[in-house]
mmCIF file of the C-alpha atoms, coordinates in Angstrom:
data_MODEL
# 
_entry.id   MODEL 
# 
loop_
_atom_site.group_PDB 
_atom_site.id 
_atom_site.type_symbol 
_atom_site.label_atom_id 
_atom_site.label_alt_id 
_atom_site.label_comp_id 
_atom_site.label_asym_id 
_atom_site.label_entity_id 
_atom_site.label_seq_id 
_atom_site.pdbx_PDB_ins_code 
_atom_site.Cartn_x 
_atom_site.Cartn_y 
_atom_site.Cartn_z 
_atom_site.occupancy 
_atom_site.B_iso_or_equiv 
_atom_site.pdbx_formal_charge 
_atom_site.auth_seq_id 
_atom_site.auth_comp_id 
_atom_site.auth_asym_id 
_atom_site.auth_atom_id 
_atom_site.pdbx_PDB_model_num 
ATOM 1   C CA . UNK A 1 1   ? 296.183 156.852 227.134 1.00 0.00 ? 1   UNK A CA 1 
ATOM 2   C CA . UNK A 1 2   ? 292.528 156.460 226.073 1.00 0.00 ? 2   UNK A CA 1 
ATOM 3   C CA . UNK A 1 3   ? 291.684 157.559 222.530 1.00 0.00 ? 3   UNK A CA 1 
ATOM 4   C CA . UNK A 1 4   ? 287.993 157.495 221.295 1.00 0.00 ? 4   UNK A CA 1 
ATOM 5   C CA . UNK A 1 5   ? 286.430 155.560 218.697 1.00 0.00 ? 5   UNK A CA 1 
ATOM 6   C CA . UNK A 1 6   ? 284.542 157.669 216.317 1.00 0.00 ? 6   UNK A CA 1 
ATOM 7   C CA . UNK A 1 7   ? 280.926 158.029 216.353 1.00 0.00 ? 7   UNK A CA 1 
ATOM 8   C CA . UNK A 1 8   ? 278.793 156.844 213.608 1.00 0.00 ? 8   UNK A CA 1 
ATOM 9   C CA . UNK A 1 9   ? 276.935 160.615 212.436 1.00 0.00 ? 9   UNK A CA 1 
ATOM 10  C CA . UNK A 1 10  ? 274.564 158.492 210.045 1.00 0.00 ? 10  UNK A CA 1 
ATOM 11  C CA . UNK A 1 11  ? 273.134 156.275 212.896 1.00 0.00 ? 11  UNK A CA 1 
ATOM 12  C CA . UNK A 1 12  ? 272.774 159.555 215.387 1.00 0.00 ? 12  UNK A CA 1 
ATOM 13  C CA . UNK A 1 13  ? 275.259 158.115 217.954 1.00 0.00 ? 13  UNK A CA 1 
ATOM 14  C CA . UNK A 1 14  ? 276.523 159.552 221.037 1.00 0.00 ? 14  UNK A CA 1 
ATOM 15  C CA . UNK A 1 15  ? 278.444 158.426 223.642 1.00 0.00 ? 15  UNK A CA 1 
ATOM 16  C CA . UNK A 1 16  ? 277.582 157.230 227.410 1.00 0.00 ? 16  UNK A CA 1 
ATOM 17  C CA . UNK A 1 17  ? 279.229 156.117 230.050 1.00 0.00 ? 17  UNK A CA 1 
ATOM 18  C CA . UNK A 1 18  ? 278.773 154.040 233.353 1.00 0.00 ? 18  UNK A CA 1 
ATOM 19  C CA . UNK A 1 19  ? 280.709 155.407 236.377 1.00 0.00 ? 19  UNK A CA 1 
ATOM 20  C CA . UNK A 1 20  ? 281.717 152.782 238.399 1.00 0.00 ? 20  UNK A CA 1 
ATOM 21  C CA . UNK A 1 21  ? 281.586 152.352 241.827 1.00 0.00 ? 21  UNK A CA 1 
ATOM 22  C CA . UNK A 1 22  ? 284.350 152.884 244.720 1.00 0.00 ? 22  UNK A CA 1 
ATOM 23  C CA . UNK A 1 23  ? 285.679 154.653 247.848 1.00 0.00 ? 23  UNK A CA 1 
ATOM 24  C CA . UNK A 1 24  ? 286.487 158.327 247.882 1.00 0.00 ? 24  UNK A CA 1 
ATOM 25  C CA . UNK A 1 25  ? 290.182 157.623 248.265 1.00 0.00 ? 25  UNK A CA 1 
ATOM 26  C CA . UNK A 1 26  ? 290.030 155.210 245.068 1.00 0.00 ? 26  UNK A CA 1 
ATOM 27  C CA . UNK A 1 27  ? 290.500 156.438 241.465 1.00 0.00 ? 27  UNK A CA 1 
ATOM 28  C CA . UNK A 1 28  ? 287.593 157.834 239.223 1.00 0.00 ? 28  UNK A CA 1 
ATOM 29  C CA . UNK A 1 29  ? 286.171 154.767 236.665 1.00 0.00 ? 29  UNK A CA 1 
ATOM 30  C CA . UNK A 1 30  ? 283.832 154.834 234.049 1.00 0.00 ? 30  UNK A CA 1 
ATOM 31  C CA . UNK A 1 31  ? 283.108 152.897 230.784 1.00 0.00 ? 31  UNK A CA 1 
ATOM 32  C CA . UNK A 1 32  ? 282.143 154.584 227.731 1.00 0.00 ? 32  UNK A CA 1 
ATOM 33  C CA . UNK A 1 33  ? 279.991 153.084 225.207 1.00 0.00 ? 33  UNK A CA 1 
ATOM 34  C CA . UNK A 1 34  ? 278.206 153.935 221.951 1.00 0.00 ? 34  UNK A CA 1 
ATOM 35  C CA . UNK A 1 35  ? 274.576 154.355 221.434 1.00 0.00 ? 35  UNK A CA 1 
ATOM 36  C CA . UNK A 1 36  ? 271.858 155.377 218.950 1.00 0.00 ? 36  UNK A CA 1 
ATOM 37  C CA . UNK A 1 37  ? 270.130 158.317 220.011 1.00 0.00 ? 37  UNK A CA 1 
ATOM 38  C CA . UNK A 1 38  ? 267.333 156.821 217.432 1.00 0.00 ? 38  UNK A CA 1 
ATOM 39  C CA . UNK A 1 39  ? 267.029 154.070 220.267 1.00 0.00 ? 39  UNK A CA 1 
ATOM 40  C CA . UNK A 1 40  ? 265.895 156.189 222.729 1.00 0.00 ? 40  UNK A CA 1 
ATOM 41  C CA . UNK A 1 41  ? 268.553 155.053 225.596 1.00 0.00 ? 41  UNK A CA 1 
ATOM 42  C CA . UNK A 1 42  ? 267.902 155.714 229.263 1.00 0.00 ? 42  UNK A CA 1 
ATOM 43  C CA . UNK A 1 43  ? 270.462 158.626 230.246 1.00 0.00 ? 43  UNK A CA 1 
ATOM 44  C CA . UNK A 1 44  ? 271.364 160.672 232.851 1.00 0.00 ? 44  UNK A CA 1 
ATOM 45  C CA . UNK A 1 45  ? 273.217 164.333 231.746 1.00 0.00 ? 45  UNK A CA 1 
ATOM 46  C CA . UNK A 1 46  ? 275.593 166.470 233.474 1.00 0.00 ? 46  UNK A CA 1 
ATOM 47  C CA . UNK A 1 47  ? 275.694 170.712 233.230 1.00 0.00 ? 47  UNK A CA 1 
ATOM 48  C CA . UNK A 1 48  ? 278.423 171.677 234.948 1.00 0.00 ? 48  UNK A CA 1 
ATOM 49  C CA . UNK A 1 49  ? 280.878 174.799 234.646 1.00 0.00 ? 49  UNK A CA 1 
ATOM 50  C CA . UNK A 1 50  ? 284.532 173.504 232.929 1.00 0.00 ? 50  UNK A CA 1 
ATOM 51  C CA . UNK A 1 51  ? 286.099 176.016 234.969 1.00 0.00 ? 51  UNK A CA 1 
ATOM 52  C CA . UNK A 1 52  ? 290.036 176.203 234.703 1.00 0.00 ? 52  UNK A CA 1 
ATOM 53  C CA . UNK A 1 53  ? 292.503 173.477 233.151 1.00 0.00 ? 53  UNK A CA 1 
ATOM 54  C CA . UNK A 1 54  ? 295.335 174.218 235.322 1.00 0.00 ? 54  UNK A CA 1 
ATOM 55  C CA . UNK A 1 55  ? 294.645 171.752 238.050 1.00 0.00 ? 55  UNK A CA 1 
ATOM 56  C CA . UNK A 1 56  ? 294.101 168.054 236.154 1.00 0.00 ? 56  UNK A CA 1 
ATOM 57  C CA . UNK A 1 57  ? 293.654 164.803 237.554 1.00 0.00 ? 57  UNK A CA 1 
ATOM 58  C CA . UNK A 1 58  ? 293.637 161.269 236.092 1.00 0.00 ? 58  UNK A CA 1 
ATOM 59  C CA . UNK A 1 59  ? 290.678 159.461 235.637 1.00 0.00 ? 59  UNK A CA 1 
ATOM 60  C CA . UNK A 1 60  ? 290.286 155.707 234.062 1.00 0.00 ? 60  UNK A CA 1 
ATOM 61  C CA . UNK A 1 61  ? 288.007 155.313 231.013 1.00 0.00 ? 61  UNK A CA 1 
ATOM 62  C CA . UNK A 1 62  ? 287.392 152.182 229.834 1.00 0.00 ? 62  UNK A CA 1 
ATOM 63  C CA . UNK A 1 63  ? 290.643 150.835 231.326 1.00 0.00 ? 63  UNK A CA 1 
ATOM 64  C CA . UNK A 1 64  ? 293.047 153.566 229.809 1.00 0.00 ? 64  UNK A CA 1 
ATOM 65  C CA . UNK A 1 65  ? 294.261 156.444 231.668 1.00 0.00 ? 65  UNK A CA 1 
ATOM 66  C CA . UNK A 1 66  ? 292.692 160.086 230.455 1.00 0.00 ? 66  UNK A CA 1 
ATOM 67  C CA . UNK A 1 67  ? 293.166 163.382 232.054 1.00 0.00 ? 67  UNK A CA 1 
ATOM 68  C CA . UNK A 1 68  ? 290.507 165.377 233.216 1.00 0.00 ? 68  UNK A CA 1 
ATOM 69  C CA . UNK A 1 69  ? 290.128 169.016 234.901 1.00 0.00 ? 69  UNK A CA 1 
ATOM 70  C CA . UNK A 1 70  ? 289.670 169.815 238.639 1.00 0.00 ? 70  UNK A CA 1 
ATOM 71  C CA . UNK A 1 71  ? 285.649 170.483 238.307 1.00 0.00 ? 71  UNK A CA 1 
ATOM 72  C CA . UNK A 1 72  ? 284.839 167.214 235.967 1.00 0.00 ? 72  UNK A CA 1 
ATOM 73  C CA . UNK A 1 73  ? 286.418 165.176 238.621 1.00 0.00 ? 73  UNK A CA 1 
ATOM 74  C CA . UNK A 1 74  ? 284.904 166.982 241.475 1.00 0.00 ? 74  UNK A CA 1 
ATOM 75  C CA . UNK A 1 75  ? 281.817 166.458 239.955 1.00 0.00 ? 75  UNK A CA 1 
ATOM 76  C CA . UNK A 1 76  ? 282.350 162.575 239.095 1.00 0.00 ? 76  UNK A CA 1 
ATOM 77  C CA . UNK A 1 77  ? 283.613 162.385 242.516 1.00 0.00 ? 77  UNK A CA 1 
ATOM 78  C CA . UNK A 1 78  ? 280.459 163.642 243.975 1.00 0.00 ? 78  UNK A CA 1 
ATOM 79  C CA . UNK A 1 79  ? 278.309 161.655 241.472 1.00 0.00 ? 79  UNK A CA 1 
ATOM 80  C CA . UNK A 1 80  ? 279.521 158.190 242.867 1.00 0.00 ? 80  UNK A CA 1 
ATOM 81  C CA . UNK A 1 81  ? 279.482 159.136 245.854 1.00 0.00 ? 81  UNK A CA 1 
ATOM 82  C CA . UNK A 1 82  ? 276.175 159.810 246.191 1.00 0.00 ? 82  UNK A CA 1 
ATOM 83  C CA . UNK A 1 83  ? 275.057 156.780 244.025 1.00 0.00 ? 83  UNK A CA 1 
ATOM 84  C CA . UNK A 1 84  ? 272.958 155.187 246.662 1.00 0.00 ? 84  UNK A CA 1 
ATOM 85  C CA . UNK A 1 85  ? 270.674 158.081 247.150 1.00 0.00 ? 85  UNK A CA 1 
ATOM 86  C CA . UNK A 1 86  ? 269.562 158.418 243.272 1.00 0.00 ? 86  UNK A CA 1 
ATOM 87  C CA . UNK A 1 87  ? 267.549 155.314 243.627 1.00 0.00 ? 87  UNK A CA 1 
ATOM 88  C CA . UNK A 1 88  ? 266.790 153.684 240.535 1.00 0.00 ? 88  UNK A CA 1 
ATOM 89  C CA . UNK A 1 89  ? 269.750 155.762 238.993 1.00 0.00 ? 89  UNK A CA 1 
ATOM 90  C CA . UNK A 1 90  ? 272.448 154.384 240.909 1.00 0.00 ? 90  UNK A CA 1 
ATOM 91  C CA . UNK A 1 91  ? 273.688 152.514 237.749 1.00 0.00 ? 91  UNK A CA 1 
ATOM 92  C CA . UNK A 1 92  ? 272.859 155.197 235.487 1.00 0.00 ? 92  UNK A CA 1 
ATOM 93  C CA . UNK A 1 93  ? 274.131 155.923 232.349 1.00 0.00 ? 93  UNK A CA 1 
ATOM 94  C CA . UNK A 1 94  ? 275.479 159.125 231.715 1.00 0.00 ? 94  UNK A CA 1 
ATOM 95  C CA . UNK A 1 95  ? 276.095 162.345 228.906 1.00 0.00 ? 95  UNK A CA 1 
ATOM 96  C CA . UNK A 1 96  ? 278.851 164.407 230.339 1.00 0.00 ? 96  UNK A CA 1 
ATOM 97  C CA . UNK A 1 97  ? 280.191 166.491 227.232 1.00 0.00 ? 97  UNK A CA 1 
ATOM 98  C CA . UNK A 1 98  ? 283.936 166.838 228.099 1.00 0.00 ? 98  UNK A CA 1 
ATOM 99  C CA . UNK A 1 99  ? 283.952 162.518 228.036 1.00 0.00 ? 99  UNK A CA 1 
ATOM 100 C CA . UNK A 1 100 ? 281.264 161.913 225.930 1.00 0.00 ? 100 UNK A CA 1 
ATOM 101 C CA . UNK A 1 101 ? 282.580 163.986 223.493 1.00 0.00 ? 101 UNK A CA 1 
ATOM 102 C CA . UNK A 1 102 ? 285.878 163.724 221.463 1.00 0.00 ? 102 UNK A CA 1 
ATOM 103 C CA . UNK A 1 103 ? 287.190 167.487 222.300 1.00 0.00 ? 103 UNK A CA 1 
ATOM 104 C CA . UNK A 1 104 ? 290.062 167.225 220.185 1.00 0.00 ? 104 UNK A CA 1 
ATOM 105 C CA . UNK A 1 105 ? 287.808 166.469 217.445 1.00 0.00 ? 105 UNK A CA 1 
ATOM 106 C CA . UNK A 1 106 ? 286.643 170.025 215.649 1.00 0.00 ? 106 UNK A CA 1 
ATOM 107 C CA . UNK A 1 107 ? 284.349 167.893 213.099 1.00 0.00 ? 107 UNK A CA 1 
ATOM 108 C CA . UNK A 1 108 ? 282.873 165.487 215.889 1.00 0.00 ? 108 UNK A CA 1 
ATOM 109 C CA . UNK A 1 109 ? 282.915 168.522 218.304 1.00 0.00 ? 109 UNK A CA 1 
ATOM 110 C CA . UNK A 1 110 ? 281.074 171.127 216.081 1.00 0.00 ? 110 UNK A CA 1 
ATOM 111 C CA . UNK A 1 111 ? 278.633 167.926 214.981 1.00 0.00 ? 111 UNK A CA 1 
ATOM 112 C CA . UNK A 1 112 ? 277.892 166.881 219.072 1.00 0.00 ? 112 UNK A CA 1 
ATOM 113 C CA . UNK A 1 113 ? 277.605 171.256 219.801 1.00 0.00 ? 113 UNK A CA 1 
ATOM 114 C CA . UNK A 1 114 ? 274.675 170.862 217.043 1.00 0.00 ? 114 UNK A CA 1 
ATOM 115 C CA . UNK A 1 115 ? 272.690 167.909 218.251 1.00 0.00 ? 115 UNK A CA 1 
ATOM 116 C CA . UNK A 1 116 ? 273.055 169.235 222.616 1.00 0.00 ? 116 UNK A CA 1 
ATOM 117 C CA . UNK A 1 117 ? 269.898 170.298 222.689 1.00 0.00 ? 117 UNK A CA 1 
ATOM 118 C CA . UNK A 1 118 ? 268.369 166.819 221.705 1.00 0.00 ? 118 UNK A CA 1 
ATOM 119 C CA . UNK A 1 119 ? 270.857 165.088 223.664 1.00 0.00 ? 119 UNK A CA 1 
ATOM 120 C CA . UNK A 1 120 ? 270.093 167.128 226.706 1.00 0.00 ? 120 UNK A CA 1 
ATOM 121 C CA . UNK A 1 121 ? 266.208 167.151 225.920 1.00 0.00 ? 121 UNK A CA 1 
ATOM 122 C CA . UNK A 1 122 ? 266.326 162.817 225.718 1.00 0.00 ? 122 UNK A CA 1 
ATOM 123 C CA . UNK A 1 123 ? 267.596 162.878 228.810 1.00 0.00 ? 123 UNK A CA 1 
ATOM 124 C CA . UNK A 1 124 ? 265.632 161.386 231.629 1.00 0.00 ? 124 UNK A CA 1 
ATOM 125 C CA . UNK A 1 125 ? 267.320 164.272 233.921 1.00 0.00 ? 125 UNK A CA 1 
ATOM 126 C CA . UNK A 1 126 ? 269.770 166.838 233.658 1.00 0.00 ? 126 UNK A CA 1 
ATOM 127 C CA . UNK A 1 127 ? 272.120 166.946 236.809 1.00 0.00 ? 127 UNK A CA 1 
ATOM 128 C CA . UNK A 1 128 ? 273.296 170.577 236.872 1.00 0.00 ? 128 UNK A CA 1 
ATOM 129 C CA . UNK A 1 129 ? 277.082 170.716 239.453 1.00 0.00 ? 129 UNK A CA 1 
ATOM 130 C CA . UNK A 1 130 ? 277.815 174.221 240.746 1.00 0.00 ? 130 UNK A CA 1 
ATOM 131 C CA . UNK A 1 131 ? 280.682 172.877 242.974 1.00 0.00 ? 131 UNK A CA 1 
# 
């Protein structure tokens, strides 16, 4: 099972990650990494509803398994699929709060809640999924 690393407060760090590519019948993969926000990295974010936790599918991050719910992986679904018409996106990397943040975290989680509206302002676009 994936666990996170934690994030650095002092140096401003989030995290992003790269979804990789593959076939629609093929499992979900990304990669997170760390960043300084105080770097100004090149990121994509995500909006979307969470929606309900009842239906949960399996998702690889950064080659461990993690469980994720039904809209998340809807959206990621979508997201690589459509990676060849975002242009100069197509390798994006991306904020997506429910991965880039550890949610079972309060201190990280309250921290991250505080510092969204940079994080979504930095943000060379904000990708909003209504399903």
């Amino acid at each position: 099972e994936f666990h996170y690393h934690p994030l650095d407060d002092s140096d401003n760090e989030i995290r992003l990650l790269r979804l990789h590519p593959g076939e629609d019948n093929e499992s979900i993969v990304v990669n997170i990494i760390h960043v300084s926000l105080n770097d100004n990295p090149r990121y994509l974010a995500l909006s979307y509803v969470w929606g309900s936790t009842e239906v949960l599918h399996q998702i690889s991050v950064n080659g461990k398994p993690k469980t994720v719910g039904l809209n998340l992986y809807l959206a990621l679904k979508h997201l690589r699929n459509m990676k060849g018409q975002i242009g100069e996106h197509a390798n994006a990397l991306w904020w997506i709060d429910a991965l880039s943040i550890d949610q079972s975290n309060y201190v990280e989680r309250g921290h991250q809640v505080r510092v969204m509206k940079d994080i979504y302002t930095r943000a060379e676009k904000v990708m909003v999924w209504l399903g």
